[in-house]
Structures are given as C-alpha cells and as structure tokens.
N, C-alpha and C positions, 0 to 999 in steps of 0.2 A: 516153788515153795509149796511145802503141803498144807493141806486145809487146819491142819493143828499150828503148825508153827504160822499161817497168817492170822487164827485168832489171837496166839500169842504176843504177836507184835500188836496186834491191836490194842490188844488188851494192856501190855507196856505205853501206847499213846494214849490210852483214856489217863489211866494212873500217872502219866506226865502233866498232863494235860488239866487234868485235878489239880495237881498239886500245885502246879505252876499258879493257878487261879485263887487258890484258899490260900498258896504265900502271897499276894498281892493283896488280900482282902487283911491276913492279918498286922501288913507292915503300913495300910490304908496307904498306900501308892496307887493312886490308877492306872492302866497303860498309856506308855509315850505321852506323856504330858509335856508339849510344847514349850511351855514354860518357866518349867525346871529349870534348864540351861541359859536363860537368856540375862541373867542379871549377873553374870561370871565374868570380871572385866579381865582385857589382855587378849595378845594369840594365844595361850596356853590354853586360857580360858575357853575360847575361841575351838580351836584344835579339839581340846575335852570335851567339846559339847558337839559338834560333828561326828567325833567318834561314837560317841553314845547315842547321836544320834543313828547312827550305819548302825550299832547294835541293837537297837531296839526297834529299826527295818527287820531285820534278820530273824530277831526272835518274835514278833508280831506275826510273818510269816510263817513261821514255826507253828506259834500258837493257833493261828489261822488253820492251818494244814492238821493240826490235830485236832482241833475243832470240829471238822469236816467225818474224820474219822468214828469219833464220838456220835454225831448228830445221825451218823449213819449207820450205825452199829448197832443191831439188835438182837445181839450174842444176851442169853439169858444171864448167862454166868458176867456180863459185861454191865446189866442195868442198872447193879448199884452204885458203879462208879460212876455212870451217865448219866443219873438221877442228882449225884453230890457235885457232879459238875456241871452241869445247866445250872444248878441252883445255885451255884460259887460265883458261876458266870454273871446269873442275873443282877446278886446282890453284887458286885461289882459295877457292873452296866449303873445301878441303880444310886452308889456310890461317886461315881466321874458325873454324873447326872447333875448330882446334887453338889459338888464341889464346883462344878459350874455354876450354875444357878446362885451361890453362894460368891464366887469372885466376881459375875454382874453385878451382883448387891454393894459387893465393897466397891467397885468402881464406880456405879453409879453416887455412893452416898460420897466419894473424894470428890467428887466433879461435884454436886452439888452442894458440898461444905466450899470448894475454892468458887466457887461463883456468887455463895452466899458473901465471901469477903472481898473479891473483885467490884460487887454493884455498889459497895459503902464506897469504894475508891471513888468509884464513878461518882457518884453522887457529891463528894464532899470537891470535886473538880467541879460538875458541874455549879456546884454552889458557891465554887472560888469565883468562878467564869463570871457567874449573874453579880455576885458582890462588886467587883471586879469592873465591871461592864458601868454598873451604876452610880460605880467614885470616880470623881471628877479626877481627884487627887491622883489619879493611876492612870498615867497618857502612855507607856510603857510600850508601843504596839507591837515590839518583838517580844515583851513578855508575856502580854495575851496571845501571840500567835505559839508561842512554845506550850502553853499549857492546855490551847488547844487541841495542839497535835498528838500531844500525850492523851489525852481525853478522845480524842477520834480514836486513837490505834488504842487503847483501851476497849474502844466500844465494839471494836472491829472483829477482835481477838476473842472476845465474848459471842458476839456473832457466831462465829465463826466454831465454836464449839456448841453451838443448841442455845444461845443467851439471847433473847430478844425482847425492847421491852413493849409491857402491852397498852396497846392502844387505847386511852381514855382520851374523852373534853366532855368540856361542860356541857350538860343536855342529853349525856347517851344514861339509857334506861337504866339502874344501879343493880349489879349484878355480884350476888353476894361469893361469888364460886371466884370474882378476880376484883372485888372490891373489897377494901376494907373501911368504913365508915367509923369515922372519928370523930364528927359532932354531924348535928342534925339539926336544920330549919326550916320550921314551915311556910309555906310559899304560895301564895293563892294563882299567881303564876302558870304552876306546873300542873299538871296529872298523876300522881300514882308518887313516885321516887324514881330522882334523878341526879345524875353525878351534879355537882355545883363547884367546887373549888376543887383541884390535883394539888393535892399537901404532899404527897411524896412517890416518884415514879413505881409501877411495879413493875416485875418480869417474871416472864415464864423460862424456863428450860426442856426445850422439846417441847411436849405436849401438856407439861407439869404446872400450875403455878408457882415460881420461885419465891414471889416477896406478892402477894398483892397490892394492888393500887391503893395509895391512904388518900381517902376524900370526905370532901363535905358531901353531906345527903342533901337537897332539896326535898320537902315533903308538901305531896300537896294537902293544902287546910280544907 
C-alpha cells in the first residue's frame, strides 16, 4: 500500500474512531455495560443478551484497534481528529466512572434502608422472646422454640450481609460515635461517663454505624 493511501486509512480510523466515541457520549451509554442485560427474563432474553454481548466483544475490539491507530498517529493533517478523540475518549472514561460510583451509592443506600427494617424485626422478636420468657402464663415450649429460630436465621441472614450488632455492657467508657445517651445520672461510683443501662441494641453495617446503642449515661459527681 502506498504511503498516501496508508495515511488515508488512517485517517478514515481516527474519523471512526471519533465518531463512534462522541455517539456514545451523546446517547450517555458507556461501553459494554455488564448490566444492561441481566434483568431481561426468559431464553430469549437470555439468547439477546449473549448476543449483544459477542457484539460488543467485537466492536470493543474494533474500538481498541482503532484506538491504537489514533494514539499513534502523528500525521499533522490527523491532529485534530486525535485531539477530539482523546478528549471524547476521556470524557467518556470520566462518565462510566462516575455511573459507577453512582450505582455503589444506590446499592449501598438499598442495603442500608433494608437492614434499617430488618433490625426493628429483630428487635420487636427479641422483645416477643423477653416478654414471653417472663409470663408464667406462656408454657408453650414449641412456641418459644419457633420464634426463636425465626429470630436466630433473622440474625444470621443480617450477619451474613455486613449486619452485626455492637458490643455494649454496663461499665464500658460512653462513646458518643456508637452510643446514643437517652437520660443521664450522676454517680459518685464512676469516673468520667459510662454506659449504665442498654435501652435498646445498636448495629453497625460494615464499618458504618447503623442504629447506635440507646443508653443510660452514668456521670461521675
């Protein structure tokens, strides 16, 4: 091929290679997005989404390969499409980035609204259990063991997802980051402030506070 007609093609892969990048930024699509496809119930579904995905192999590759083209290209007459396509390229890059960042966000805040109403579950079992535990009137023992077990595989399941709750007793130093103090008494007792009565469990998720601990303060007089 001669040296005119290999700038030429070049020069036709930049001008693809552009284009293909500023129609993906104008229809705010990013490339091959995992995603896309996976909520599409059925084989059809199924089938459509395989395919598309082998197409967008293909043309990834494409783009890839003209990419290369571009980045290597420094035909004077070629700069300005090299120029509008790096720059297409970045704010695309820059776009998947942040459509990311933005679906962690929604996932984390579903997980932390459903565990926000998972721990009331808990709680109001746990509260069945003590009531339960301390009426005479309720000798039931396959009935406490049923609501038990519901309440274990409740708590397990939470676990199990980042749910864990956090460790308080009476005496540990009151720590305002996973305590939440609900009244206060002072105490000639103590030193400084200190957890006194666990009025209602807290949890964390991951590394997060979910609910903190509701307590009595001990204060010392």
């Amino acid at each position: 091929m001669s040296e005119n007609g290999q700038a030429q093609e070049n020069n036709d892969k930049i001008k693809s290679a552009y284009e293909k990048a500023t129609e993906r930024m104008d229809s705010n699509q990013p490339e091959n997005s995992p995603e896309d496809t996976q909520d599409a119930p059925g084989a059809e579904a199924t089938a459509d989404a395989e395919s598309g995905s082998s197409e967008n192999s293909e043309e990834k590759q494409t783009v890839q390969a003209q990419a290369e083209v571009v980045e290597n290209d420094d035909n004077a007459s070629n700069l300005d499409y090299k120029d509008k396509y790096l720059r297409a390229r970045a704010d695309l890059e820059n776009y998947r980035m942040r459509i990311n960042r933005e679906k962690e966000s929604w996932r984390a805040n579903a997980v932390r609204s459903m565990a926000m109403s998972f721990i009331d579950i808990l709680d109001n079992l746990n509260l069945a259990l003590s009531t339960t535990n301390s009426n005479e009137d309720v000798n039931d023992p396959t009935f406490l063991k049923g609501v038990t077990a519901v309440r274990d595989q409740l708590k397990n399941q939470l676990e199990q997802r980042g749910v864990r709750q956090i460790e308080a007793k009476s005496g540990d130093t009151f720590d305002p980051d996973q305590h939440e103090a609900l009244m206060v008494q002072e105490s000639a007792d103590v030193e400084g402030q200190v957890v006194g009565l666990i009025l209602r469990p807290g949890y964390m998720l991951d590394k997060q506070v979910l609910r903190p601990t509701q307590i009595q303060v001990l204060k010392g007089s």
